[in-house]
SEFIZA-3560 file (N, C-alpha, C; in Angstrom, 3 decimals):
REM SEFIZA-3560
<numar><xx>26.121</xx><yy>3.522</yy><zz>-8.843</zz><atom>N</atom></numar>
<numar><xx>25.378</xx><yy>2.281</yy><zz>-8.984</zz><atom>CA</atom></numar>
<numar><xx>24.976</xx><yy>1.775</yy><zz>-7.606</zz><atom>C</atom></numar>
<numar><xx>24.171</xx><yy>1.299</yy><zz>-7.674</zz><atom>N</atom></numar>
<numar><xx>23.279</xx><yy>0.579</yy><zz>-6.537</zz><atom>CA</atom></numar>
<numar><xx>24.161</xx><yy>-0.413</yy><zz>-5.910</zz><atom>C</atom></numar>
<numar><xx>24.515</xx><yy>-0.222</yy><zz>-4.713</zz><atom>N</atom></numar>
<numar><xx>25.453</xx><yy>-1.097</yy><zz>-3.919</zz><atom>CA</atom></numar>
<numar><xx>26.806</xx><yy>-0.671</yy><zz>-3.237</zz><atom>C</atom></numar>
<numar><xx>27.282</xx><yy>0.031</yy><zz>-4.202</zz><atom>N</atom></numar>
<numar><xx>28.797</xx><yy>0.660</yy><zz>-4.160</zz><atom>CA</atom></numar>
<numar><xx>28.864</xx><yy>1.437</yy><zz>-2.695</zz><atom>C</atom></numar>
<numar><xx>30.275</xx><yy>2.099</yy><zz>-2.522</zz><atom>N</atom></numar>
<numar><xx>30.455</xx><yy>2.756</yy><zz>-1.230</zz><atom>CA</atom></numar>
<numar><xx>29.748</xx><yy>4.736</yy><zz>-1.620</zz><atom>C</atom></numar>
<numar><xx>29.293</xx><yy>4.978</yy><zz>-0.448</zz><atom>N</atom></numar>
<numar><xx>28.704</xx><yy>6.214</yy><zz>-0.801</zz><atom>CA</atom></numar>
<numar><xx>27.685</xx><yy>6.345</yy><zz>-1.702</zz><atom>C</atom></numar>
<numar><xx>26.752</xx><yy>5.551</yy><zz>-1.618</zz><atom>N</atom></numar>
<numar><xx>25.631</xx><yy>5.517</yy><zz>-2.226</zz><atom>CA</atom></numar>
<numar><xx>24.696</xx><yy>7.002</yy><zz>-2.217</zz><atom>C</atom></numar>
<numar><xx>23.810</xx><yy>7.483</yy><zz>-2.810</zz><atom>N</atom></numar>
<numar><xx>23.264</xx><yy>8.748</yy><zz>-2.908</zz><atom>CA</atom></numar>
<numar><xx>21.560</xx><yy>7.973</yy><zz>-1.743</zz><atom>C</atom></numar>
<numar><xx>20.940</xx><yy>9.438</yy><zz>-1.483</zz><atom>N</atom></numar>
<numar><xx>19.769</xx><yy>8.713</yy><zz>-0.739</zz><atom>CA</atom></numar>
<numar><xx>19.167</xx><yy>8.837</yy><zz>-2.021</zz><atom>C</atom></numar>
<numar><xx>19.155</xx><yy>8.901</yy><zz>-2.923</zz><atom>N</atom></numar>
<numar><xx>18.220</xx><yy>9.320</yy><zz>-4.034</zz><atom>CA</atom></numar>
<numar><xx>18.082</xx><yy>7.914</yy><zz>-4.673</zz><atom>C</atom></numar>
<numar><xx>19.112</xx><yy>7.260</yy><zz>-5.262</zz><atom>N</atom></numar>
<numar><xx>18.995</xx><yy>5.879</yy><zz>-5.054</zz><atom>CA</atom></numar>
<numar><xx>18.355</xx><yy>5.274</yy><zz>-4.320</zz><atom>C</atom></numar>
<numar><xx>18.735</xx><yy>5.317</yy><zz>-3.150</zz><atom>N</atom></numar>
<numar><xx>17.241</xx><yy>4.652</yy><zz>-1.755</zz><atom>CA</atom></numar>
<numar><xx>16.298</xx><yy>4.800</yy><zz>-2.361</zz><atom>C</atom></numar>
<numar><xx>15.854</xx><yy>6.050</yy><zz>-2.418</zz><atom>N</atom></numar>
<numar><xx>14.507</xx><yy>6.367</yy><zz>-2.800</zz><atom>CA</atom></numar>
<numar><xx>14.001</xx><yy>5.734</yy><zz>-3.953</zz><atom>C</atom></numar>
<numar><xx>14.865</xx><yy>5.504</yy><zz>-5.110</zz><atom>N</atom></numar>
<numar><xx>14.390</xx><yy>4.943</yy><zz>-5.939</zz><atom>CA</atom></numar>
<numar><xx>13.821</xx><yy>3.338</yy><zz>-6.133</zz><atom>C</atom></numar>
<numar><xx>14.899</xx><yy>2.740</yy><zz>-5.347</zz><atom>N</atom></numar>
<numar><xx>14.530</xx><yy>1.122</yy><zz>-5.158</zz><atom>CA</atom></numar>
<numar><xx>13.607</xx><yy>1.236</yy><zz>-3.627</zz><atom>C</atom></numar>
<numar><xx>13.294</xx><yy>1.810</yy><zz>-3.434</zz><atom>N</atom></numar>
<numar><xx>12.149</xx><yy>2.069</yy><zz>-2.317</zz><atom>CA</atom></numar>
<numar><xx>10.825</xx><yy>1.920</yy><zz>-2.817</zz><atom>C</atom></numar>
<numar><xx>10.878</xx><yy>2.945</yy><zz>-3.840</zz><atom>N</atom></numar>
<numar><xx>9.648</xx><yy>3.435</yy><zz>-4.842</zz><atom>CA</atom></numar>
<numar><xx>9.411</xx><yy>2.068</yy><zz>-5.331</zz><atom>C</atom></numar>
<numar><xx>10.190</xx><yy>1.546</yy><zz>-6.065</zz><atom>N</atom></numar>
<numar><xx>10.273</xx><yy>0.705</yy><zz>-6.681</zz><atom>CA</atom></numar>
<numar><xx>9.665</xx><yy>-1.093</yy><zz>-6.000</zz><atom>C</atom></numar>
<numar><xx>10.143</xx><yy>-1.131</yy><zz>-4.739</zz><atom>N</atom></numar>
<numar><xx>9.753</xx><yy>-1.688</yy><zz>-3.916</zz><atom>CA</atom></numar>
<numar><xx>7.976</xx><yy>-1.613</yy><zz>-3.236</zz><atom>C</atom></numar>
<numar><xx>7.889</xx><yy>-0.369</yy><zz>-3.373</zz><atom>N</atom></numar>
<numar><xx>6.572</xx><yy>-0.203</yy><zz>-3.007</zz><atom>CA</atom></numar>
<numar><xx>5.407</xx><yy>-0.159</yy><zz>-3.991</zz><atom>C</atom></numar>
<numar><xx>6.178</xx><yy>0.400</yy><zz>-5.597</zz><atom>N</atom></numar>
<numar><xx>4.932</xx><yy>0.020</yy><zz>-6.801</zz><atom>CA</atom></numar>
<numar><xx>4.616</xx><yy>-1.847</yy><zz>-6.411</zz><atom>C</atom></numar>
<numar><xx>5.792</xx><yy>-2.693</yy><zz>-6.678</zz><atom>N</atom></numar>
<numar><xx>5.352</xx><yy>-4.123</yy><zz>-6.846</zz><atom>CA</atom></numar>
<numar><xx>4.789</xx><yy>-4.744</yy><zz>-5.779</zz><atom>C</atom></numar>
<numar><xx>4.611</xx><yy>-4.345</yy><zz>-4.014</zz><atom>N</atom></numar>
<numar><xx>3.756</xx><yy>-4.780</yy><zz>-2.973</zz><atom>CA</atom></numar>
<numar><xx>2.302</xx><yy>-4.092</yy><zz>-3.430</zz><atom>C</atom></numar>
<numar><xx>2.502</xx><yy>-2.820</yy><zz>-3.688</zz><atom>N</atom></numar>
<numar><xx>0.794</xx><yy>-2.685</yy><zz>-4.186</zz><atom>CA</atom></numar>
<numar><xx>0.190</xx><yy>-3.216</yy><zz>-5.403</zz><atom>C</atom></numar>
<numar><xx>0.952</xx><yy>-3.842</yy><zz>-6.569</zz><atom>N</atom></numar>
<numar><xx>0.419</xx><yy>-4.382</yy><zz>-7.324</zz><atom>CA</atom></numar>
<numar><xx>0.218</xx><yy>-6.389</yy><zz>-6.890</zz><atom>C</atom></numar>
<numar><xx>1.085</xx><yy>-6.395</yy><zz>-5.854</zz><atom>N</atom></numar>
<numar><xx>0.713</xx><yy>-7.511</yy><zz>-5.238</zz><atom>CA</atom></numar>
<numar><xx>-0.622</xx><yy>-7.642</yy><zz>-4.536</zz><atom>C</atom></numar>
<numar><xx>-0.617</xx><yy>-6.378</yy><zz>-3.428</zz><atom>N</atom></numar>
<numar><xx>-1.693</xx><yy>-6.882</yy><zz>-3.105</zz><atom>CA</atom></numar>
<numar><xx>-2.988</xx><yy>-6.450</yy><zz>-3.528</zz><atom>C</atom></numar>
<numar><xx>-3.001</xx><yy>-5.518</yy><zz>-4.638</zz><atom>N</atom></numar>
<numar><xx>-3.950</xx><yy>-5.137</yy><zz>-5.701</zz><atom>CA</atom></numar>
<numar><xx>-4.500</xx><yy>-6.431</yy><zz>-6.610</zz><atom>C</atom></numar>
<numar><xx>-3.795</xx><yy>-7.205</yy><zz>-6.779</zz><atom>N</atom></numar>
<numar><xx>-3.961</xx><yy>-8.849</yy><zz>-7.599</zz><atom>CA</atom></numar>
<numar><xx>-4.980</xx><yy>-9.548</yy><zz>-6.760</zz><atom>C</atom></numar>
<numar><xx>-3.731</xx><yy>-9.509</yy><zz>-5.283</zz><atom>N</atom></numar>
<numar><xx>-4.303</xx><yy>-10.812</yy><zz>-4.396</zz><atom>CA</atom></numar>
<numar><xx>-6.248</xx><yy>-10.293</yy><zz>-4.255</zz><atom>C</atom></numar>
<numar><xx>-6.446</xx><yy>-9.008</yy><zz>-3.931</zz><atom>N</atom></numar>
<numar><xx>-7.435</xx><yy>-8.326</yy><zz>-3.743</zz><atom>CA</atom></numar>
<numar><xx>-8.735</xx><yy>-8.500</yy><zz>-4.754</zz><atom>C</atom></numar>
<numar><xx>-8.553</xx><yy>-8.536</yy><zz>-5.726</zz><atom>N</atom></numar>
<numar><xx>-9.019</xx><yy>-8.175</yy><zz>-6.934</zz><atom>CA</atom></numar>
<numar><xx>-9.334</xx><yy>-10.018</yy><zz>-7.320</zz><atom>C</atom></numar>
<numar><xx>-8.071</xx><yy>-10.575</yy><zz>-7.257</zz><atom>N</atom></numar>
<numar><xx>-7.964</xx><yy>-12.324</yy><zz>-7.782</zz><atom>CA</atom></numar>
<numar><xx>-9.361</xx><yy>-13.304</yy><zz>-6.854</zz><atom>C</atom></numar>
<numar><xx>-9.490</xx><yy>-12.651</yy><zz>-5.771</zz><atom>N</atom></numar>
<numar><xx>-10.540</xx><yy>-12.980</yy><zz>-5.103</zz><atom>CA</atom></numar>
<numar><xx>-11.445</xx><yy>-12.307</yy><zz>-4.605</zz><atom>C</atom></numar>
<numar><xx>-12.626</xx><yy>-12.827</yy><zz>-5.425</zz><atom>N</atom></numar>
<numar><xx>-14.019</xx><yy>-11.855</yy><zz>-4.937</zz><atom>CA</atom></numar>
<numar><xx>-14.003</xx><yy>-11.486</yy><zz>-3.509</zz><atom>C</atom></numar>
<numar><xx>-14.704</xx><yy>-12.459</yy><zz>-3.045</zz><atom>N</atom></numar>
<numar><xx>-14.683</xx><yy>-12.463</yy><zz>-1.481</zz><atom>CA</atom></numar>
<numar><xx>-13.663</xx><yy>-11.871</yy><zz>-0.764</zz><atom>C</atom></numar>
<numar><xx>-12.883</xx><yy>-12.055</yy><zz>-0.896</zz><atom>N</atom></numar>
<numar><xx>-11.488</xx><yy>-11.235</yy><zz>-0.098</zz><atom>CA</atom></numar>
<numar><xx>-11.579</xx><yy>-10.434</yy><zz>-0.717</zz><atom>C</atom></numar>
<numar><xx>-11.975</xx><yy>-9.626</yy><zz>-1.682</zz><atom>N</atom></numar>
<numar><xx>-12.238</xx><yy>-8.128</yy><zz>-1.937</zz><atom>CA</atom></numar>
<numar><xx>-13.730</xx><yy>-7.702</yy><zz>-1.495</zz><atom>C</atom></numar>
<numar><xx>-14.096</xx><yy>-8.548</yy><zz>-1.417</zz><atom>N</atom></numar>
<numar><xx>-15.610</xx><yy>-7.679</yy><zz>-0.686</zz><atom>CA</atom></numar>
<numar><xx>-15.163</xx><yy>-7.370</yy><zz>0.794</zz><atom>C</atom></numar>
<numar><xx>-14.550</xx><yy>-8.259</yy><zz>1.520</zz><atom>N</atom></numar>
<numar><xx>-14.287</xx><yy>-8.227</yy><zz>2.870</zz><atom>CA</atom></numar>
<numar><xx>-13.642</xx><yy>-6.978</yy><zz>3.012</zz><atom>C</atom></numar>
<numar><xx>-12.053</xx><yy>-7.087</yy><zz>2.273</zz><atom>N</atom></numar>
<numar><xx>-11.602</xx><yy>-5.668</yy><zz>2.336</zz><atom>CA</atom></numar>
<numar><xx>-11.981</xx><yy>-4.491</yy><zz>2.322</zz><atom>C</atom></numar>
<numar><xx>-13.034</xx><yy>-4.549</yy><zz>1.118</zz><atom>N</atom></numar>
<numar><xx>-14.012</xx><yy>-3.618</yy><zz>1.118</zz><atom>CA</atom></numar>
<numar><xx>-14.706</xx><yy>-3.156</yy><zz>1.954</zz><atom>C</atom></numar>
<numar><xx>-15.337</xx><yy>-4.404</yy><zz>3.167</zz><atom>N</atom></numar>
<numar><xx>-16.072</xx><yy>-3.709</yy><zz>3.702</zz><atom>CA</atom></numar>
<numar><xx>-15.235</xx><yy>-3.121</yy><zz>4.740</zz><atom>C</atom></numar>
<numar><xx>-13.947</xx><yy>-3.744</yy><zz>5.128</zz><atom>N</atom></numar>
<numar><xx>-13.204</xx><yy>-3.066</yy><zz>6.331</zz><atom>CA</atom></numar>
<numar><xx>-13.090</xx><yy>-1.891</yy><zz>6.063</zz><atom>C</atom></numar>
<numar><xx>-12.377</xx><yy>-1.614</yy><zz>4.893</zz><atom>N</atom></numar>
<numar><xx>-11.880</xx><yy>-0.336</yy><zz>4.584</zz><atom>CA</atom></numar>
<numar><xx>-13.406</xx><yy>1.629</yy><zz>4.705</zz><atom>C</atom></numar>
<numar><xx>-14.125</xx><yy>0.351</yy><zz>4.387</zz><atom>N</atom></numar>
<numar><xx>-15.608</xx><yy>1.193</yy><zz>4.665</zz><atom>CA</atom></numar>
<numar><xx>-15.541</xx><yy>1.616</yy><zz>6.277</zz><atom>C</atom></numar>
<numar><xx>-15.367</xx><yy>0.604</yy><zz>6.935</zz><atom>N</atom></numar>
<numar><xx>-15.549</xx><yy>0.647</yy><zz>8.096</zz><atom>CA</atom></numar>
<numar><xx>-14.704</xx><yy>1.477</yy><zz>8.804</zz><atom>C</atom></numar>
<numar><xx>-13.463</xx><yy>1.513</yy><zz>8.397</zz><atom>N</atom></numar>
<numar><xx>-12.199</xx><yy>2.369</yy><zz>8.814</zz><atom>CA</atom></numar>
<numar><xx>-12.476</xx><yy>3.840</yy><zz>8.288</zz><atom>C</atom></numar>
<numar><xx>-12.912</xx><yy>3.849</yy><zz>7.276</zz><atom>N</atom></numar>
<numar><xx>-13.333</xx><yy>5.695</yy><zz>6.810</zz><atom>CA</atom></numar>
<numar><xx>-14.565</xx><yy>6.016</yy><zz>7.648</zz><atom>C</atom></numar>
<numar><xx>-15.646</xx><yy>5.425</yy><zz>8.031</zz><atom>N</atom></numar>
<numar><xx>-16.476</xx><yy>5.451</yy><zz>8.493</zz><atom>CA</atom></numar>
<numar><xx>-16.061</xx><yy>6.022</yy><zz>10.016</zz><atom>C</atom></numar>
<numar><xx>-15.737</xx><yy>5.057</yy><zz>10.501</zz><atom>N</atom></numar>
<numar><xx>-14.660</xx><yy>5.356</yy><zz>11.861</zz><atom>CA</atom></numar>
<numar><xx>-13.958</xx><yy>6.496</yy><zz>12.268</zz><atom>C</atom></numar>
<numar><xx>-13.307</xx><yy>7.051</yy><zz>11.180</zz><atom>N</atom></numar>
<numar><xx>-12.498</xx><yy>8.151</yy><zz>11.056</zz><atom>CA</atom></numar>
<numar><xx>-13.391</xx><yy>9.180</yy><zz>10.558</zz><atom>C</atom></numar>
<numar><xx>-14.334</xx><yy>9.430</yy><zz>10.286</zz><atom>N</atom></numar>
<numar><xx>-15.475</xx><yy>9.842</yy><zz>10.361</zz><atom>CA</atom></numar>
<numar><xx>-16.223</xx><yy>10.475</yy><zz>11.353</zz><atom>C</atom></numar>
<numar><xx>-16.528</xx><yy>9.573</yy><zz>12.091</zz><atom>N</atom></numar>
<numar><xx>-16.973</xx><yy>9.522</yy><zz>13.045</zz><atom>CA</atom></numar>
<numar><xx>-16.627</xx><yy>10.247</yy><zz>14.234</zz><atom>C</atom></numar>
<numar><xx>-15.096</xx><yy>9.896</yy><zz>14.302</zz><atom>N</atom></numar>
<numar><xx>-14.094</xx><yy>10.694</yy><zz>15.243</zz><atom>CA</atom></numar>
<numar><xx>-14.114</xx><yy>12.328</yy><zz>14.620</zz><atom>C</atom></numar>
<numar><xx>-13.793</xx><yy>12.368</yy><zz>13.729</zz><atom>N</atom></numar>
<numar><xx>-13.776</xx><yy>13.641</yy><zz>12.976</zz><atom>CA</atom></numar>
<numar><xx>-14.356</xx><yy>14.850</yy><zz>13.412</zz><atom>C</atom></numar>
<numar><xx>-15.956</xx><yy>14.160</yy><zz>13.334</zz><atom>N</atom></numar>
<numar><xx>-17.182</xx><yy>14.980</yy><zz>14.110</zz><atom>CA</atom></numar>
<numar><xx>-17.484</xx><yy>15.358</yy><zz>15.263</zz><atom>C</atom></numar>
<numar><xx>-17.053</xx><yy>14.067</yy><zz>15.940</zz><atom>N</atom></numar>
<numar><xx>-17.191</xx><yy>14.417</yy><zz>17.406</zz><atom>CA</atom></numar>
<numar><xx>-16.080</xx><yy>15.325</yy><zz>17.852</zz><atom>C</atom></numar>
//
């Protein structure tokens, strides 16, 4: 059980996982809950592939 002495890493892993589904459905909400702050994101995220892109080629 979660807590005890000699814990497994597999456990970790699990409340890790677990930890990391509910921040992306957080900020999948926050994202989504507001237009504008999803267009913005949007466009960063454009901008960041774009970028990496860019580097890629050269």
């Amino acid at each position: 059980m979660i807590g005890r002495r000699g814990q497994s890493s597999v456990e970790y892993m699990i409340v890790f996982a677990a930890a990391l589904v509910v921040l992306a459905s957080a900020v999948h909400y926050l994202i989504t809950s507001s237009k504008s702050v999803g267009k913005s994101a949007e466009r960063a995220v454009n901008r960041v592939y774009e970028e990496v892109e860019n580097r890629i080629r050269s």
